[in-house]
C-alpha positions in Angstrom: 0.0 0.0 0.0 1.5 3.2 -0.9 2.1 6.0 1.8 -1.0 8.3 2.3 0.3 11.7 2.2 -1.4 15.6 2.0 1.9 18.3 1.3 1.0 21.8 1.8 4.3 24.1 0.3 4.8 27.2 1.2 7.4 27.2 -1.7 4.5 26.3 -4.2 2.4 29.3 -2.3 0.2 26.6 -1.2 0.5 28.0 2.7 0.1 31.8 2.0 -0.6 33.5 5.5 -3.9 33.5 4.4 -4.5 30.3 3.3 -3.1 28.8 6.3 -5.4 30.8 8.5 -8.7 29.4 6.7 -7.5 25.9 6.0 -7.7 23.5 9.0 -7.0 19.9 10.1 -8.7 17.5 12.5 -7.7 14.4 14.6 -10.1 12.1 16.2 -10.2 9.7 19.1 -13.1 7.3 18.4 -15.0 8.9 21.8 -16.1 12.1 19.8 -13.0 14.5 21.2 -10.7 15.5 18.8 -8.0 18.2 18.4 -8.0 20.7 15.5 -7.0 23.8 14.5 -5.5 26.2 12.0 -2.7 25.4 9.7 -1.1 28.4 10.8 -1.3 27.4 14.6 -3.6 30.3 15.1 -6.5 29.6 17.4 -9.9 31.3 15.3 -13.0 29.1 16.5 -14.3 28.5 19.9 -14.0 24.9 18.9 -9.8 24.8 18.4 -7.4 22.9 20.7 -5.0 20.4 21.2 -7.0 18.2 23.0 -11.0 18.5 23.4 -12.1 15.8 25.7 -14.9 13.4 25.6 -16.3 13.0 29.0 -19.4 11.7 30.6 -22.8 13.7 31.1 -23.1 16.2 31.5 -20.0 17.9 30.7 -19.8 16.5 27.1 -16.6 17.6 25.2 -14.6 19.9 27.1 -11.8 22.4 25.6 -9.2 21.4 27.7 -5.6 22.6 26.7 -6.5 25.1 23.7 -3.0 25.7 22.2 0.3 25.3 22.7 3.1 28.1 22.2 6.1 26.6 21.0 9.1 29.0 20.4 13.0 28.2 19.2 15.5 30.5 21.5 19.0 30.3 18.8 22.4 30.7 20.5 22.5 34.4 19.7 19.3 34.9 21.9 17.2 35.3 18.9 13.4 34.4 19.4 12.1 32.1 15.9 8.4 31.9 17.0 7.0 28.1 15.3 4.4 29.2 13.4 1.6 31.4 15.3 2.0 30.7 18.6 0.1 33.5 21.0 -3.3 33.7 21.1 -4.4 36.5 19.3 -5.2 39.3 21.3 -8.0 41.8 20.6 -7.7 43.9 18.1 -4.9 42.2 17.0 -4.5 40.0 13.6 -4.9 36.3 13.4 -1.0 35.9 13.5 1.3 34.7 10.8 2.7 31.5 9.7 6.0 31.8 11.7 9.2 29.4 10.0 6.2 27.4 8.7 7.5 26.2 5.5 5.2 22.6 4.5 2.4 21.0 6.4 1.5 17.6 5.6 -0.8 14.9 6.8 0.7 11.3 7.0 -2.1 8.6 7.1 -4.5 12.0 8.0 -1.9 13.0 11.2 -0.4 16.4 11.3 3.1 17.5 10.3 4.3 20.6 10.3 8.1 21.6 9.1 9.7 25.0 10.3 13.2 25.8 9.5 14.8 28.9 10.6 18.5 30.2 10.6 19.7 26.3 9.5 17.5 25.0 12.7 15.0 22.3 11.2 12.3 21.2 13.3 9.1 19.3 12.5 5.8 18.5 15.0 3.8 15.9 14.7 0.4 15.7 17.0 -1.5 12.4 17.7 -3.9 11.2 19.8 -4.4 7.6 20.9 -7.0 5.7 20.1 -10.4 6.2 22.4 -8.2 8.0 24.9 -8.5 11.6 25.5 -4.7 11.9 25.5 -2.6 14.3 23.4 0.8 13.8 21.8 2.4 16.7 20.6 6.4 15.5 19.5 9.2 17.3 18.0 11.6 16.1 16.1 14.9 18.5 15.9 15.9 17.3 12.2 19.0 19.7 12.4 20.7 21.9 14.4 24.6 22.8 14.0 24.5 23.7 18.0 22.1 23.2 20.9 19.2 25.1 20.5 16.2 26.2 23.3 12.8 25.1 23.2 10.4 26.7 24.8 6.4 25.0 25.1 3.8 27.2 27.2 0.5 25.9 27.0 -2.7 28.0 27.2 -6.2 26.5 28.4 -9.7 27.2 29.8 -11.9 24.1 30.8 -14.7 25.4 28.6 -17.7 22.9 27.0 -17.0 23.2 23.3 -20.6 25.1 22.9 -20.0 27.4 25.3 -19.2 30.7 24.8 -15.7 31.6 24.6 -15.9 34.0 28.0 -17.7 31.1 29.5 -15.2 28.7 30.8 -16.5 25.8 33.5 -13.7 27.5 35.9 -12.1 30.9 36.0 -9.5 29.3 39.1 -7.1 26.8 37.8 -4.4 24.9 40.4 -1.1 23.7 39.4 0.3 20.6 41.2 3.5 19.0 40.6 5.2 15.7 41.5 8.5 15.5 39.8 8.0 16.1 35.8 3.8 15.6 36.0 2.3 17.8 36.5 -1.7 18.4 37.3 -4.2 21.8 36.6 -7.3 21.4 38.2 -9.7 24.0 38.3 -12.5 22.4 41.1 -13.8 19.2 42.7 -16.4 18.4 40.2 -14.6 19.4 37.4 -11.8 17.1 35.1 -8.1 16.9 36.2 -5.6 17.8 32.8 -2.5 16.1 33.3 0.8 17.9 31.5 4.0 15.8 31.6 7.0 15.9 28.5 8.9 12.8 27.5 12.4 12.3 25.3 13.7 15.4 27.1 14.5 17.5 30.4 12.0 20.4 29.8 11.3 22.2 33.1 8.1 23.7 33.8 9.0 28.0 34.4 6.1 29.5 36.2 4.8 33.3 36.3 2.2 34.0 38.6 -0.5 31.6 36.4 -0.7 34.3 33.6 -4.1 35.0 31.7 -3.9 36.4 28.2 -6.8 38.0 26.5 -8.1 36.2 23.1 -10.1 37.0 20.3 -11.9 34.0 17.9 -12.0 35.9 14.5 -14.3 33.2 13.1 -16.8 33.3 16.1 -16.9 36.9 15.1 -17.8 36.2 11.9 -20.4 33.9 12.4 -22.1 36.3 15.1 -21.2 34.6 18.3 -19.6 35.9 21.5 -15.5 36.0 20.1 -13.6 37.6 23.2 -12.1 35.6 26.3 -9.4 34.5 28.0 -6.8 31.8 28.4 -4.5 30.8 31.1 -1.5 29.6 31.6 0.8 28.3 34.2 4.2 29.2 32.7 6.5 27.7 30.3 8.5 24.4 29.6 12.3 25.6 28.9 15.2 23.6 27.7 17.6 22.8 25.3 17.3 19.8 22.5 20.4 19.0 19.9 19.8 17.6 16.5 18.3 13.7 16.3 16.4 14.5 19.5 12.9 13.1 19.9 10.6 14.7 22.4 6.8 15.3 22.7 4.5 17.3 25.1 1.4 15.4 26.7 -1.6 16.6 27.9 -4.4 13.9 29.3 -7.7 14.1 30.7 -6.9 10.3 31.3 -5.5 9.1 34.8 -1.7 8.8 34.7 -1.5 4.8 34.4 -3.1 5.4 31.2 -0.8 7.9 30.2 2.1 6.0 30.9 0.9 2.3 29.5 3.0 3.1 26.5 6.1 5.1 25.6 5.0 8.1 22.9 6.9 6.1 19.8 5.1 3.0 20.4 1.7 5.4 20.4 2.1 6.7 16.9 3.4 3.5 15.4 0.0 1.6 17.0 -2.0 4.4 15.3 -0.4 4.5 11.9 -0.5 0.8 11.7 -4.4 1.2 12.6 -4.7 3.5 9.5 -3.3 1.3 7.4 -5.1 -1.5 8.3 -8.6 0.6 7.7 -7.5 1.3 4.4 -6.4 -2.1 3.5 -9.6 -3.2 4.5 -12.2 -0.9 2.5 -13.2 -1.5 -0.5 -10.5 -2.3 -3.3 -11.5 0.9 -5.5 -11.2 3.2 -2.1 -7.3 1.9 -1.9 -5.8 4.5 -3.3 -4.7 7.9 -3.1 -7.8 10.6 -2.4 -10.1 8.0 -1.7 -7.5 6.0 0.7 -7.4 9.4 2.5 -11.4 10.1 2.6 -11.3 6.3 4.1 -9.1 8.1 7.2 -11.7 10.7 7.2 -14.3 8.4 7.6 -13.1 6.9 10.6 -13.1 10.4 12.6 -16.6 9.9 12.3 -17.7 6.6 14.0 -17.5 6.3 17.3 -18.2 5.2 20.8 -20.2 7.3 23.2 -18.5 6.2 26.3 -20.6 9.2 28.0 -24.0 7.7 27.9 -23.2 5.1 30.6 -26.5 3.6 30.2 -26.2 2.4 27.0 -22.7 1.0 27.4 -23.9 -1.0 30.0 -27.5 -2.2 28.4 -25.4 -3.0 25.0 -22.8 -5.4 27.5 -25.1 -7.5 29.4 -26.9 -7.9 25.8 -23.1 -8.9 24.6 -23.2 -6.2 21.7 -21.5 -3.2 21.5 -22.5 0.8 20.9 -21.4 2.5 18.0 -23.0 5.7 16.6 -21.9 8.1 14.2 -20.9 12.1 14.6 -22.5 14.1 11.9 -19.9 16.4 11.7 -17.0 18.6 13.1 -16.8 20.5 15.3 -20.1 21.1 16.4 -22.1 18.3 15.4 -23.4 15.3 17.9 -24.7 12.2 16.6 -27.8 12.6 14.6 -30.2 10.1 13.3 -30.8 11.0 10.3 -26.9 11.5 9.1 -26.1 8.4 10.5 -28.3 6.5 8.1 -27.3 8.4 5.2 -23.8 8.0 5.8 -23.7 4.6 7.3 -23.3 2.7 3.7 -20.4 4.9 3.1 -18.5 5.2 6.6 -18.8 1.7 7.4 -19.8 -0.7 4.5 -17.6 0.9 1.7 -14.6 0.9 4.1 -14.9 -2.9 5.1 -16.4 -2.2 8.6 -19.7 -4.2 8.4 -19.2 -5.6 12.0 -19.5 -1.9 13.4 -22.2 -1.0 10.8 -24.1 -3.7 12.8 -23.4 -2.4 16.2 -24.8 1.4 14.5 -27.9 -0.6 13.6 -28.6 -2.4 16.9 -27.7 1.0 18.7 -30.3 2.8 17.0 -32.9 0.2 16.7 -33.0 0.4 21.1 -33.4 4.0 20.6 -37.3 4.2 18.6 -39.7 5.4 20.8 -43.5 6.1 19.2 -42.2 5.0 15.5 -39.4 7.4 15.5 -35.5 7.0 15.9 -33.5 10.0 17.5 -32.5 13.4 15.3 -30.4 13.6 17.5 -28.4 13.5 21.1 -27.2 16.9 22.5 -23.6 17.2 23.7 -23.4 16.0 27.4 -27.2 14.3 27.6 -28.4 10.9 27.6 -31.5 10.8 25.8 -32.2 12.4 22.4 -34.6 14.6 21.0 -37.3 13.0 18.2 -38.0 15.5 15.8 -37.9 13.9 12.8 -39.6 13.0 9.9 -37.3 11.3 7.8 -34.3 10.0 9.9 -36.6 7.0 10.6 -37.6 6.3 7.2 -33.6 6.3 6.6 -33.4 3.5 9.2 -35.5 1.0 6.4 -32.6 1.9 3.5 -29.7 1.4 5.6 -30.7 -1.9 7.4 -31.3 -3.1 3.8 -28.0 -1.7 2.5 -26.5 -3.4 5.2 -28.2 -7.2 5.4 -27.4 -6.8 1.2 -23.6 -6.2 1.9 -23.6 -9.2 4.9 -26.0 -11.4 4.5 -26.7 -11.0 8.2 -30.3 -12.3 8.7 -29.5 -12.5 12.8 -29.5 -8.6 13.0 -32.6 -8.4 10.1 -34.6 -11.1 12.3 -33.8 -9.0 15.6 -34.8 -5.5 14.4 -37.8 -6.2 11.5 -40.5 -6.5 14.4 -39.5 -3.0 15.6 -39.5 -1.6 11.9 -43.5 -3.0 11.5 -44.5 -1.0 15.2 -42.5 1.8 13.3 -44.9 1.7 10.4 -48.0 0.8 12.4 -47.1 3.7 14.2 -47.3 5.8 11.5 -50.6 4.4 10.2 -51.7 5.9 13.6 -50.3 8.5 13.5 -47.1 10.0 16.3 -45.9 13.0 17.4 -45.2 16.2 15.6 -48.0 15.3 12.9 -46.5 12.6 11.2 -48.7 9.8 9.8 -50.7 8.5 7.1 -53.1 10.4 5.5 -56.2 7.7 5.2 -57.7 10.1 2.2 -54.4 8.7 0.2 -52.2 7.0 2.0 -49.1 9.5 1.3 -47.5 10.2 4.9 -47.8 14.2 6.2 -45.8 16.0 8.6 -45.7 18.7 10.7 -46.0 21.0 13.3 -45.7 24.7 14.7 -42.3 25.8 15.9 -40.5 22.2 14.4 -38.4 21.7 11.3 -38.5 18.1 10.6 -37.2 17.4 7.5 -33.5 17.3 6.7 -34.3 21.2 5.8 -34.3 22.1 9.1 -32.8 25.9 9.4 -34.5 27.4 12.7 -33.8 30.6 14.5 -35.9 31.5 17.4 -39.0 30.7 16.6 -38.5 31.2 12.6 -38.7 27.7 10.8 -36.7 28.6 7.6 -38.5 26.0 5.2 -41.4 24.2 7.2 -42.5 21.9 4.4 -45.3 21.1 6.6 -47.9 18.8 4.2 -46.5 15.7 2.7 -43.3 16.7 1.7 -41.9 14.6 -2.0 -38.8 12.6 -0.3 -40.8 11.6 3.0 -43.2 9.9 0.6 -40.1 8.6 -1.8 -38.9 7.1 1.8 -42.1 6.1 3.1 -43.2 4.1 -0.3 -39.0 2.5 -0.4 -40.3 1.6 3.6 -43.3 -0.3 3.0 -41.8 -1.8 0.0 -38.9 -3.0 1.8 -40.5 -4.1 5.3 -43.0 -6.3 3.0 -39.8 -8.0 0.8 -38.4 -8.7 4.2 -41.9 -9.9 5.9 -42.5 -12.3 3.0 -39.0 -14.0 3.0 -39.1 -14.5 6.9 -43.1 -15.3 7.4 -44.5 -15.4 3.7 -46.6 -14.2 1.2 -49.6 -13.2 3.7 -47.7 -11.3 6.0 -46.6 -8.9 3.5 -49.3 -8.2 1.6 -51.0 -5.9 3.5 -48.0 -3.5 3.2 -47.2 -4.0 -0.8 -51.2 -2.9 -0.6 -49.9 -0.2 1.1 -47.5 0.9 -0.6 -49.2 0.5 -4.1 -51.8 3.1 -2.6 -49.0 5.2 -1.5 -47.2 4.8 -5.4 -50.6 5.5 -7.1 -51.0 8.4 -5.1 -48.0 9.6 -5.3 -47.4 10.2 -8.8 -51.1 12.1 -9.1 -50.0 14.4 -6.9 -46.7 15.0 -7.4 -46.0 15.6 -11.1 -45.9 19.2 -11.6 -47.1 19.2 -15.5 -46.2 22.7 -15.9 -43.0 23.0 -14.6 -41.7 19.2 -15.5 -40.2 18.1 -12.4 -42.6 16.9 -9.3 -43.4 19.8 -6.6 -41.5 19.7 -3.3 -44.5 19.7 -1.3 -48.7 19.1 -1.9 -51.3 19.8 0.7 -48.9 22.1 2.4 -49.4 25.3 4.6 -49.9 27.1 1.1 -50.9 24.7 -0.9 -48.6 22.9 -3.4 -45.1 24.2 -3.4 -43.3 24.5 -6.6 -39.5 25.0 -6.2 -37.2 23.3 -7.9 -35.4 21.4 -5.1 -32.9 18.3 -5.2 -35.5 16.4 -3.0 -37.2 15.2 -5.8 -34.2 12.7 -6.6 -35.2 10.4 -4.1 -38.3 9.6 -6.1 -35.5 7.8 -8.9 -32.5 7.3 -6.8 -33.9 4.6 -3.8 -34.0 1.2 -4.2 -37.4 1.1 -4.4 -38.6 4.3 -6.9 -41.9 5.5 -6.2 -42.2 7.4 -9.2 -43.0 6.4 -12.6 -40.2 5.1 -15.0 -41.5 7.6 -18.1 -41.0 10.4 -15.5 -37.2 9.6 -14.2 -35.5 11.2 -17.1 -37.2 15.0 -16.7 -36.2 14.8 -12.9 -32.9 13.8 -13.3 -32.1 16.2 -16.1 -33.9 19.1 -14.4 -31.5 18.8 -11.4 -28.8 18.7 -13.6 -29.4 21.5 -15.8 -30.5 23.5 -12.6 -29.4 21.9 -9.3 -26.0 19.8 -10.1 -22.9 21.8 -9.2 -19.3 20.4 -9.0 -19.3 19.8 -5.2 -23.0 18.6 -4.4 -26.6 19.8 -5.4 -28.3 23.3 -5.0 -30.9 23.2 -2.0 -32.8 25.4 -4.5 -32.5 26.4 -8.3 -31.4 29.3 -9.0 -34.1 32.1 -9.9 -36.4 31.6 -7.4 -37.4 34.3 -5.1 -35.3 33.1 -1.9 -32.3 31.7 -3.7 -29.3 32.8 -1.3 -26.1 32.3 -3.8 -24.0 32.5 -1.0 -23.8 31.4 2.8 -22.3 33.4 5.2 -23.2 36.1 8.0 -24.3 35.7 11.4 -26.4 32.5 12.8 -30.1 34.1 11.2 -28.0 35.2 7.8 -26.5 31.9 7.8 -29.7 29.9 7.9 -31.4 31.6 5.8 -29.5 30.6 3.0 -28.9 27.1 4.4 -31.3 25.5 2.0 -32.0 28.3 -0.1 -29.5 27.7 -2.7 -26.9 26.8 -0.3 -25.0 23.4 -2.0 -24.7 20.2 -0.1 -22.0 17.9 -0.7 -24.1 14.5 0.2 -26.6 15.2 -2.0 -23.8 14.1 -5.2 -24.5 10.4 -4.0 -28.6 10.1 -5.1 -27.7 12.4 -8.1 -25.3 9.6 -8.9 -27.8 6.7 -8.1 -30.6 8.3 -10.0 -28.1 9.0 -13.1 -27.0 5.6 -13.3 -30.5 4.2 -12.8 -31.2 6.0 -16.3 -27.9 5.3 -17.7 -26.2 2.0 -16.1 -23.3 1.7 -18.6 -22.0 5.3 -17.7 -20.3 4.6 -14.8 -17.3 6.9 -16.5 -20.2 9.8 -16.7 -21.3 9.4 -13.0 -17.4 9.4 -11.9 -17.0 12.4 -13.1 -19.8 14.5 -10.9 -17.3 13.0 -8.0 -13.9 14.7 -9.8 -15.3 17.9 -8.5 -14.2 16.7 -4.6 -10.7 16.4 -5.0 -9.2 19.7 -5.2 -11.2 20.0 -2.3 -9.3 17.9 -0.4 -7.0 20.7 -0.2 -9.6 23.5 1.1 -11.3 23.9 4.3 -10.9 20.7 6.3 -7.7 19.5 4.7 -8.3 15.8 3.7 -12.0 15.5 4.5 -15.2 17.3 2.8 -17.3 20.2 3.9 -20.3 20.3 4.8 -22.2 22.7 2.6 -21.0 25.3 -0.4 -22.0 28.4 -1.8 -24.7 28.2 -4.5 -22.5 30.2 -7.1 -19.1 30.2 -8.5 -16.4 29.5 -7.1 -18.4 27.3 -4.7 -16.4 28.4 -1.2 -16.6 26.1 1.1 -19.0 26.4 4.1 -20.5 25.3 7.7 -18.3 22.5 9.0 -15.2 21.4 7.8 -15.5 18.1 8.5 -19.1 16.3 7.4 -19.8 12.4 8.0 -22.7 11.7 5.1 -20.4 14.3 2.6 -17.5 12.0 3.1 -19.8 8.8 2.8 -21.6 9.4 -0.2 -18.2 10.7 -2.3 -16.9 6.8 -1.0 -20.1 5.2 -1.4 -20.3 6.3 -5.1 -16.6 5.9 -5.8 -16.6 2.5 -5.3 -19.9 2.2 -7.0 -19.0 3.5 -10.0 -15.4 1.6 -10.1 -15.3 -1.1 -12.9 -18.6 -0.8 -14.3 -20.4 -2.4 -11.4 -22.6 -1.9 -8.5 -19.7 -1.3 -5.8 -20.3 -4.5 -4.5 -18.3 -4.4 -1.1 -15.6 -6.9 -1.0 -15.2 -10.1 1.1 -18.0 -8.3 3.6 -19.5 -11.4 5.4 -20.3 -11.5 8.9 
């Protein structure tokens, strides 16, 4: 397998001041914490730091150590800052890129090189796996004479949705016993344990200095962007050329931290990389793709603080696995974890975890529905959804077609027929089957509950209350599927009285939907306002599911309607352009923001259903339906370096937007790479349970 590797130049004017400033990298620990930051070093979200830990309700994830000053003192006295290492003080610019002269990702893990005055000196960051521990390690490369390197580290226990002058703590403790050392900052509140290993690096204190901070970003986005950071004082020595050392910072008790020497850390966790990517499917290998399989992984993971769960999921012998929609702010969602779950898990030759995602969820329905989602530092989730249960059906049969696992079908199909009787009945929030029809509606006052679901205050952006066109796609691929499954376990008389369902649903369906005038099928009917006409990518899912609910003659004006007016090189346009709330670009405060967020705005996952409805009207092109992919790959080099974006703007040049990291945009660009490799359905290699 060749090596996996990202290189930023600054010789190639790749890391401009400015483009090291906006582009950012991201490292995971498989319990939702993670460390990230600016290329530059410069610290501009609330969300940045070198180690934000995953701990148990209700703190959540917790900022812990937020950067980490590192400075070269030269034998002439001269100070050689590494990259931008001060927070940035108000007023004051997001800093500059220091000796920075290449950044890299190795198997998706930070490097940066600096070289100043014939001093060459790279760091390297990594965090063990499902551990909230921090390696930060410096290699001296060259030095023609002893050199001083000086590491102060800057922190505020904060919850990474707090505000930035809202820290758990404004009192922080130092205690030492020989070279560890401990900050605590109250009873009830997590110990961060500092210690440095491969060198004699003695902590320096002054007086537990705070330095004022501004978060340019949080600015930006309209959100409280002034606070503070402390720090104890400064780690101090000198380090020849050939020496090894690297910082630590843990949330993790000290046995932990010591279990294995920091060289034996990175070489486990490389060697884990590896072995994802030799695993995933053959087309994903390879280059971009082998990369995107690294990026998936930062997104399943195991929720360590819902003790409950942990515990139910043991005694049952099973495990938890659930998926984080995206980074930085993103928790698990429902609905993005059955999107993505093809992609993240199945197309990377993870089918045993795929399962435990399955299982997970399948404890979770409550009155038909699965979670939207689980807020940061809570146990139970919140049920607002239409569609995230409907997305339950298509991965569970995405998944028992990759493993053949009947066990996990058999265990969770009497759940998915309450889910649908539920429906019939009608749950909360308004969703249920219309008896005049048999199409499913939705909605009520104050809730988004589609995956258009842009809310400020009391403002629903784009309600779509009525029967909106995918919940019926998904609802008709539901009753479809659940009456396959019923008839291979119990027989033909058990599922008939859902393919009689969903034939009423498929009749109905394509009466109500076709908008004659305007050639594609309206977004919503019987809504607020009656039928709503926009041109919206939604409409794919009536061609791109496994089971279409629209009529074969009509597939081909869909698809080529959301080319010729959705279809951008990064994703689909929430909304055509033209139309009277088309926002071509998304940016602003939070209300400015979500007001464009599906008007216009692009999303990145939506590519994957373009690319199943395409090559349901043309399965020889799998070249064709590559090529609405190639648009990804420069990309890479944007944003989140080595992952994909959430969302775009609607026009030219398409900047990326929202997070930098997002689990169903990463899927969907794997899912459909290995799908259209060799001319075939993507059929997942060797997957068998």
């Amino acid at each position: 397998m060749a090596e996996i590797v990202r290189t930023l130049n600054r010789d190639d004017r790749d890391l401009t001041s400015d483009a090291a400033v906006t582009r950012e990298w991201l490292v995971t620990n498989g319990l939702g914490g993670f460390a990230s930051g600016t290329v530059s070093g410069a610290v501009t979200r609330r969300y940045h730091g070198l180690l934000a830990a995953a701990l148990p309700a209700p703190f959540g994830r917790v900022v812990m150590l937020s950067q980490l000053g590192d400075r070269l003192i030269l034998p002439d006295g001269t100070v050689h800052p590494l990259g931008c290492d001060e927070p940035a003080p108000f007023g004051g610019e997001r800093g500059g890129i220091g000796n920075l002269v290449q950044f890299r990702l190795e198997a998706g893990l930070p490097v940066w090189r600096y070289e100043t005055d014939g001093v060459v000196v790279e760091k390297q960051i990594v965090l063990p796996h499902r551990q909230n521990i921090v390696h930060v390690t410096y290699r001296v490369l060259r030095a023609p004479a002893p050199v001083t390197l000086q590491l102060r580290p800057f922190l505020a226990f904060r919850q990474i949705e707090a505000a930035v002058d809202r820290p758990l703590s404004r009192t922080y403790r130092l205690g030492a016993e020989g070279c560890r050392y401990e900050v605590s900052a109250g009873p009830d509140l997590p110990v961060l344990r500092l210690s440095i290993r491969g060198a004699d690096l003695p902590l320096t204190l002054d007086g537990g200095d705070r330095r004022d901070a501004v978060y340019p970003v949080e600015a930006e986005r309209g959100y409280d962007s002034r606070g503070a950071l402390w720090t104890p004082g400064f780690f101090s020595g000198q380090v020849h050329q050939g020496q090894v050392l690297t910082f630590i910072a843990s949330a993790e008790e000290w046995r932990r931290v010591d279990a294995l020497p920091p060289a034996d850390v990175l070489r486990f966790e490389v060697e884990r990389r590896r072995r994802l990517v030799r695993q995933a499917h053959p087309a994903l290998r390879n280059g971009a793709m082998a990369e995107l399989v690294l990026a998936a992984d930062s997104f399943v993971f195991v929720p360590t603080g819902r003790v409950a769960d942990m515990m139910r999921a043991r005694a049952e012998g099973d495990e938890v696995r659930t998926v984080i929609a995206g980074y930085h702010w993103f928790t698990d969602w429902g609905r993005d974890t059955m999107i993505s779950l093809e992609g993240l898990t199945l197309a990377t030759g993870r089918p045993v975890e795929a399962g435990w995602i399955l299982r997970t969820f399948a404890h979770y329905i409550r009155d038909g529905l699965i979670p939207n989602m689980f807020p940061d530092g809570r146990d139970d989730g919140l049920y607002h959804t239409a569609d995230a249960t409907l997305w339950f059906f298509h991965a569970l049969h995405r998944y028992v077609r990759a493993t053949g696992d009947r066990a996990t079908l058999q265990i969770i199909l009497p759940k998915l027929v309450e889910v649908i009787e539920a429906h019939r009945r009608g749950t909360r929030f308004g969703i249920g089957v219309d008896p005049g029809d048999g199409l499913l509606r939705q909605g009520e006052a104050g809730y988004q509950l589609t995956w258009m679901d842009a809310k400020v205050d009391d403002w629903v952006v784009t309600p779509r209350r009525g029967k909106a066109v995918e919940i019926n796609a998904l609802w008709y691929n539901a009753l479809r599927l659940t009456a396959d499954w019923l008839e291979e376990e119990e027989g033909p008389g058990a599922a008939a009285p859902y393919r009689e369902l969903a034939e009423r649903a498929r009749s109905a369906f394509n009466r109500r939907f076709w908008n004659e005038e305007a050639g594609h099928l309206y977004d919503v009917v019987d809504g607020e306002d009656g039928d709503d006409p926009a041109c919206r990518p939604n409409q794919i899912f009536a061609v791109s599911l496994d089971h279409p609910v629209l009529d074969r003659h009509r597939w081909e004006p869909v698809v080529d309607t959301v080319r010729e007016r959705l279809l951008t090189p990064v994703g689909l346009r929430s909304l055509a352009a033209g139309h009277p709330d088309y926002k071509p670009r998304y940016y602003g405060d939070l209300r400015a923001r979500d007001a464009a967020y599906h008007q216009g705005t692009v999303w990145g996952w939506l590519i994957g259903p373009f690319v199943d409805a395409w090559l349901k009207l043309h399965p020889d092109d799998t070249a064709g339906a590559r090529r609405f992919l190639e648009g990804f790959l420069p990309h890479l080099d944007e944003a989140g370096v080595g992952t994909i974006s959430e969302v775009f703007d609607a026009d030219p040049p398409f900047t990326p937007r929202g997070c930098i990291a997002q689990a169903w945009s990463v899927a969907e660009v794997l899912r459909c790479w290995a799908k259209t490799q060799d001319g075939g359905e993507g059929k997942q290699a060797g997957i068998r349970l």
